[in-house]
C-alpha positions as CSV (number, residue, x, y, z in Angstrom):
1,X,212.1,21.3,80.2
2,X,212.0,19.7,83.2
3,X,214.3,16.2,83.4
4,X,211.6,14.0,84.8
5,X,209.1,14.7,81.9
6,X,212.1,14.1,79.4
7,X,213.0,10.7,80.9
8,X,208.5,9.8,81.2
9,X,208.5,10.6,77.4
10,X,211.6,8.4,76.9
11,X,210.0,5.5,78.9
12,X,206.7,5.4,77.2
13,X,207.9,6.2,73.6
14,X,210.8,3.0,73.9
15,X,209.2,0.7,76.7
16,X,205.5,1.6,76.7
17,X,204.9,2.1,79.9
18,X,204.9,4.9,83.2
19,X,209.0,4.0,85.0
20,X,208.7,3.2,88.5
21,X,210.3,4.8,91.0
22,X,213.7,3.2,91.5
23,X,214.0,3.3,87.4
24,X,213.3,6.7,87.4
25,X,215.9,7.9,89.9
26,X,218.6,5.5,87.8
27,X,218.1,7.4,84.9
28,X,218.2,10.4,87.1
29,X,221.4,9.4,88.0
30,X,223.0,8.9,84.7
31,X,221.8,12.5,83.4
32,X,223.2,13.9,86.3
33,X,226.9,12.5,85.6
34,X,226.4,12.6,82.3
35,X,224.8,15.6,82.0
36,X,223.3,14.4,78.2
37,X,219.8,13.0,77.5
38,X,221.5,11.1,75.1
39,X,223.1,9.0,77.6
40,X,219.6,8.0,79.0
41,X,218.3,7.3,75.9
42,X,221.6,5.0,74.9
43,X,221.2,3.2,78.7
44,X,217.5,2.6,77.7
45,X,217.7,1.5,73.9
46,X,220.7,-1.2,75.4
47,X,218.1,-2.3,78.5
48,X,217.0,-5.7,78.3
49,X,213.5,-4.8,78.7
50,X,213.9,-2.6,75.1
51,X,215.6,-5.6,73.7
52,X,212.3,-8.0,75.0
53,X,210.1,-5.6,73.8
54,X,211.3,-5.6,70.3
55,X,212.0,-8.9,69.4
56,X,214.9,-10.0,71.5
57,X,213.7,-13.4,73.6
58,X,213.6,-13.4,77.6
59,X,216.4,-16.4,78.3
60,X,214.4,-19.2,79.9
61,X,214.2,-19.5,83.1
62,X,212.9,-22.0,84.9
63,X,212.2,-21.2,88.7
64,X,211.5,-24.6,91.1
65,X,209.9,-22.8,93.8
66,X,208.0,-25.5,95.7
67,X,206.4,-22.5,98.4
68,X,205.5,-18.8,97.9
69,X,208.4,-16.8,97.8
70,X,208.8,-14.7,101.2
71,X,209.0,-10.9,101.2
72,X,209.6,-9.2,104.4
73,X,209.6,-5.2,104.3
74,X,211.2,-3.8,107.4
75,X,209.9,0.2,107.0
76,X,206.9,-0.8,104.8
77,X,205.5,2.3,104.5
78,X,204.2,3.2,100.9
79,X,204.9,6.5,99.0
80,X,202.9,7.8,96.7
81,X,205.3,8.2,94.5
82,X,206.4,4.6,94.4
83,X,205.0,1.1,94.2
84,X,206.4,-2.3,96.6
85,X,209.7,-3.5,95.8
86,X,208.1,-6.6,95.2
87,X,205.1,-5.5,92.8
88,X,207.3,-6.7,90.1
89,X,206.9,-10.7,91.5
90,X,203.2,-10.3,91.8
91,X,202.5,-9.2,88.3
92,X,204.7,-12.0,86.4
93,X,202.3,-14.0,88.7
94,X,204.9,-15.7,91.3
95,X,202.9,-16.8,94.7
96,X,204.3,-14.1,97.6
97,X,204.0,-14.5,101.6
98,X,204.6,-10.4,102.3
99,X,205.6,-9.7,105.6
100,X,205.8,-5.9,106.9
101,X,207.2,-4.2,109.7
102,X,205.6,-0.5,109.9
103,X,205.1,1.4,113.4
104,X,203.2,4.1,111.1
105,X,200.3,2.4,110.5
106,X,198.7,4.8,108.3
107,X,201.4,4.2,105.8
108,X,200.8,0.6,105.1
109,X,199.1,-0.7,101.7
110,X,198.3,-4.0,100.2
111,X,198.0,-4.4,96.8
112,X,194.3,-6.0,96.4
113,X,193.7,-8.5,94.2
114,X,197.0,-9.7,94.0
115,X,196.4,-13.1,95.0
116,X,199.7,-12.3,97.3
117,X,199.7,-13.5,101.7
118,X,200.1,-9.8,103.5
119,X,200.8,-9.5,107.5
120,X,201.9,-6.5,108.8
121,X,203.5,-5.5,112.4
122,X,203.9,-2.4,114.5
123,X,207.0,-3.2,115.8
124,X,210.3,-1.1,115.8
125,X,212.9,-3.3,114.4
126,X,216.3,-2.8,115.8
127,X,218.7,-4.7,118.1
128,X,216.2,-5.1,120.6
129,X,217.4,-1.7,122.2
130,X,215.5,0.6,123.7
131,X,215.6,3.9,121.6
132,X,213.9,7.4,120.8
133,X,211.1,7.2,118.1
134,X,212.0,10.9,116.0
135,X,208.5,11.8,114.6
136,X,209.2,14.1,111.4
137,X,207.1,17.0,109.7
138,X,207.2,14.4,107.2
139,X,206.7,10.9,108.0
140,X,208.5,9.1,105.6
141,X,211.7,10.7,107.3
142,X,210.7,9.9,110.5
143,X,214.0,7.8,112.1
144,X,215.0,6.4,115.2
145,X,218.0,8.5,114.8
146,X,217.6,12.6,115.1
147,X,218.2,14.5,112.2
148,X,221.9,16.4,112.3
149,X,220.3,19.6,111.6
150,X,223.8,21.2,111.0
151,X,224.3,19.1,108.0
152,X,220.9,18.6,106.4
153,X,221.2,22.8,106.5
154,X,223.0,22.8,103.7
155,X,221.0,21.2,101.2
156,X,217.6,21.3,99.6
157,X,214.8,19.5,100.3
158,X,216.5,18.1,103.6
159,X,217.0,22.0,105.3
160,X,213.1,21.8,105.8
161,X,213.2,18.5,107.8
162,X,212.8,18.9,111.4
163,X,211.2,16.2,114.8
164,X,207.8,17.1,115.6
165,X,207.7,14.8,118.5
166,X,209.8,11.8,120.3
167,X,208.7,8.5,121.9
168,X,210.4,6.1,124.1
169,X,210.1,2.8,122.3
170,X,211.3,-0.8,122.5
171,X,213.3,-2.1,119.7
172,X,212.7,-5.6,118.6
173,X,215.3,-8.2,116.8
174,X,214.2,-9.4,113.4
175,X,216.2,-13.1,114.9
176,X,213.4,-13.1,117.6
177,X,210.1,-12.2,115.6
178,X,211.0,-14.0,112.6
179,X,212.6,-17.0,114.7
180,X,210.4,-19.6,113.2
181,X,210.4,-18.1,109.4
182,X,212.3,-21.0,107.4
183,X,213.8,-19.2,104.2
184,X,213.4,-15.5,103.4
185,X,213.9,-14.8,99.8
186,X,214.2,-10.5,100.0
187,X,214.6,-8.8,103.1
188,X,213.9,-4.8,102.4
189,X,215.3,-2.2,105.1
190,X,214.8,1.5,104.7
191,X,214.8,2.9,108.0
192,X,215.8,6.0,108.2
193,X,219.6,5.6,109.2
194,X,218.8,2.5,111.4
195,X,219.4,-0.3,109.5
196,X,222.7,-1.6,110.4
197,X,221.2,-2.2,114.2
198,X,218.5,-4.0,112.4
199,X,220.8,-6.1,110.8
200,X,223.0,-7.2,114.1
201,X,219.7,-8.0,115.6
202,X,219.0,-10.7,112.1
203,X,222.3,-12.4,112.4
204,X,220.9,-15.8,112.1
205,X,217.5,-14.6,110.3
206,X,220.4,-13.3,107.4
207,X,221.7,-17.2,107.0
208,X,218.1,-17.7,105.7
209,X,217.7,-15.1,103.3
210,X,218.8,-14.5,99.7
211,X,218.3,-11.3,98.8
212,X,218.7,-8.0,100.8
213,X,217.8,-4.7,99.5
214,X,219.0,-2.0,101.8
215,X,218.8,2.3,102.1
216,X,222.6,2.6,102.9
217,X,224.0,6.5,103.6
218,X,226.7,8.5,102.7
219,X,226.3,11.8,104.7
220,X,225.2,12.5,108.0
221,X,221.5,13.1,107.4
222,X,220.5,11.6,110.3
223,X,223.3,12.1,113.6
224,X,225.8,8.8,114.2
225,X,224.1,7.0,111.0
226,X,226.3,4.4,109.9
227,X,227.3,5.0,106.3
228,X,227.1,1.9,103.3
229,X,230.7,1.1,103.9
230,X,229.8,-0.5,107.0
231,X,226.6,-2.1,106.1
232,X,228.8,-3.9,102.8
233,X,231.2,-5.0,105.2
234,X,228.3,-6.3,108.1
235,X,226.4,-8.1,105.1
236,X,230.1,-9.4,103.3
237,X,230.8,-11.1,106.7
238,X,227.6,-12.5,106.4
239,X,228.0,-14.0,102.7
240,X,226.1,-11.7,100.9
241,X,228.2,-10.1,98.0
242,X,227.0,-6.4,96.7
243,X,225.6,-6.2,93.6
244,X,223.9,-2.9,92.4
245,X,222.5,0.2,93.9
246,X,218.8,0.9,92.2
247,X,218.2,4.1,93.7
248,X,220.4,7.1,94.7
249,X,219.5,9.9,96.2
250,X,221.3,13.8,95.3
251,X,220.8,17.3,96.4
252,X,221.8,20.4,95.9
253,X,223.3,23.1,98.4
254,X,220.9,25.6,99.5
255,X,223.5,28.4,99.5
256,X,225.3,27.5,95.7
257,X,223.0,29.1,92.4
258,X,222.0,26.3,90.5
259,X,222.8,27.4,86.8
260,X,222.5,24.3,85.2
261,X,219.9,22.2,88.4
262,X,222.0,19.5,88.7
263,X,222.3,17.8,92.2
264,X,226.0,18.0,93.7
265,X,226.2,15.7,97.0
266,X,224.9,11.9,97.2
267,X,223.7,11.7,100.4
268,X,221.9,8.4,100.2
269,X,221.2,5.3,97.5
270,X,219.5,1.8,97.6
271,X,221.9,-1.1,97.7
272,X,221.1,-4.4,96.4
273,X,222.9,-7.6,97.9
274,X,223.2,-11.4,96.9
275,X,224.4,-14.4,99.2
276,X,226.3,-17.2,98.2
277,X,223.7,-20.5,98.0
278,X,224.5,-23.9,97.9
279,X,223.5,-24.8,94.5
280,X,221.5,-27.8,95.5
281,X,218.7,-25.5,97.3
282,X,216.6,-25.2,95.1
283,X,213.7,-22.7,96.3
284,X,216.7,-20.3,97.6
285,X,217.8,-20.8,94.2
286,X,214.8,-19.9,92.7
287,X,213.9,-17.3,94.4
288,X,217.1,-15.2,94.0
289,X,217.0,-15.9,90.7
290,X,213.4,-14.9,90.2
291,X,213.9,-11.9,92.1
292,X,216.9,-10.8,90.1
293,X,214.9,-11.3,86.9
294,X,211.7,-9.3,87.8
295,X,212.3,-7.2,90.8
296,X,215.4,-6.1,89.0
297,X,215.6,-6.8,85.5
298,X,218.9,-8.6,85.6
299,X,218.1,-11.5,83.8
300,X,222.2,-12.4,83.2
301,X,222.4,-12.8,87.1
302,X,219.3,-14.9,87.0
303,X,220.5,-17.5,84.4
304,X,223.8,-17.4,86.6
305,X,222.4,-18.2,89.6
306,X,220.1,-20.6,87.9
307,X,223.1,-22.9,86.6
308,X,224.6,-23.2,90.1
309,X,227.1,-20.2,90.3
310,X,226.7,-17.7,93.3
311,X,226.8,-13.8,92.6
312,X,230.4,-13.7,91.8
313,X,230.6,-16.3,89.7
314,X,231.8,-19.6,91.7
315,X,230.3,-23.0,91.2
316,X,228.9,-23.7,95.0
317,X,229.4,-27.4,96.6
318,X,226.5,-29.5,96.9
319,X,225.2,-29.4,100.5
């Protein structure tokens, strides 16, 4: 039976609901190293969601957000397959300002009746570089980066993956478009390889912002892509401490019989960051913590940051 009709069925027979996306590759994750659908079901029955949902109590958290919290989605293209990041904030009801970078139009989508602020951009983010815009048989892969065609060989689902067309394009500096943005309370990247140019261009946009939620690599999908030991130690220098990866992202080798269809090689995953606050800030505060709560379901990180501790734990000076 397939794996992600077993871990559905878990979802809706102990949480009572569809998973999203990023929950779905988690649990994913754990069958594949564990190779037992009992391990899912234990990760599940210990989640706090299960315990809130039968009878444990949500810790209290009060969030003193005096402004909307501000989203911005570098690569905000929407999947099918997936919902916003930050859908979570706007169905517990917290005011959002969402601000999206996508060149492919086509792939942009608010979510009406929200309530939530949306503007969108065209704009290639980068480090203000000019580059080449690598249009893929499927968009969602489309980089600013070629494909290493040797590697992505090997495997399923990336051997297909090929540039349909290029385009000369300008890059432009998340520091210089965002220059006037006060606070950012979750900057997402996922583009395609080229995010660690994106962040060098958002060195003084990053001393703004509280949470950043990354696509970091591990294997040479696309050619010269930095891999997520360099992106930890760019955003460590910056004061953001790593906290979790949501999402990760294993295939299998195209050449190897698949006896028991388990993946073999993680080639990507979405990393999740905090940085260190003054305590006395209280809307930055906030909106980590309110982020941690409902975009990730870490409600222990929430109360943390809550009672004036940073991510790993120290008490921060007052400003």
């Amino acid at each position: 039976m397939d794996d992600k009709f077993l871990i559905t069925t878990l979802y809706r027979q102990l949480l009572g609901r569809e998973p999203d996306k990023p929950g779905l590759t988690h649990f994913l994750g754990i069958l594949e190293n564990a190779g037992d659908m009992r391990s899912v079901m234990t990760a599940l029955l210990e989640s706090d969601e299960y315990r809130l949902r039968h009878g444990g109590e949500m810790p209290l958290l009060e969030f003193r957000l005096s402004r909307p919290v501000c989203v911005v989605d570098v690569g905000a293209q929407k999947l099918s397959s997936e919902e916003h990041l930050y859908a979570p904030l706007l169905r517990a009801g917290l005011p959002c300002r969402c601000i999206g970078f996508e060149p492919l139009g086509e792939g942009r989508v608010e979510l009406e009746g929200s309530g939530a602020e949306f503007v969108y951009y065209p704009q290639f983010i980068g480090d203000g570089s000019m580059q080449t815009f690598h249009l893929a048989n499927d968009d969602a892969t489309s980089s600013l980066l070629p494909f290493d065609a040797s590697y992505c060989s090997q495997f399923n689902h990336l051997e297909s993956l090929h540039t349909v067309s290029r385009e000369r394009v300008m890059t432009t500096r998340l520091d210089d478009v965002l220059a006037s943005e006060a606070a950012v309370d979750l900057l997402k990247l996922d583009i395609q390889g080229f995010e660690l140019a994106a962040l060098r261009g958002a060195t003084e946009l990053l001393k703004r912002t509280g949470v950043v939620h990354c696509e970091v690599g591990f294997a040479p999908i696309y050619a010269e892509q930095p891999y997520f030991s360099e992106i930890e130690l760019a955003l460590r220098e910056a004061g953001f401490h790593f906290v979790d990866f949501t999402a990760m992202g294993r295939y299998t080798y195209t050449h190897v019989p698949r006896p028991t269809g388990r993946a073999e090689r993680l080639n990507w995953a979405d990393a999740v960051f905090f940085r260190d606050i003054p305590a006395d800030d209280a809307n930055a505060v906030s909106g980590q913590a309110a982020i941690a709560a409902h975009v990730y379901g870490k409600f222990g990180l929430a109360q943390t940051l809550l009672q004036g501790q940073g991510p790993n734990g120290r008490v921060w000076r007052q400003k």
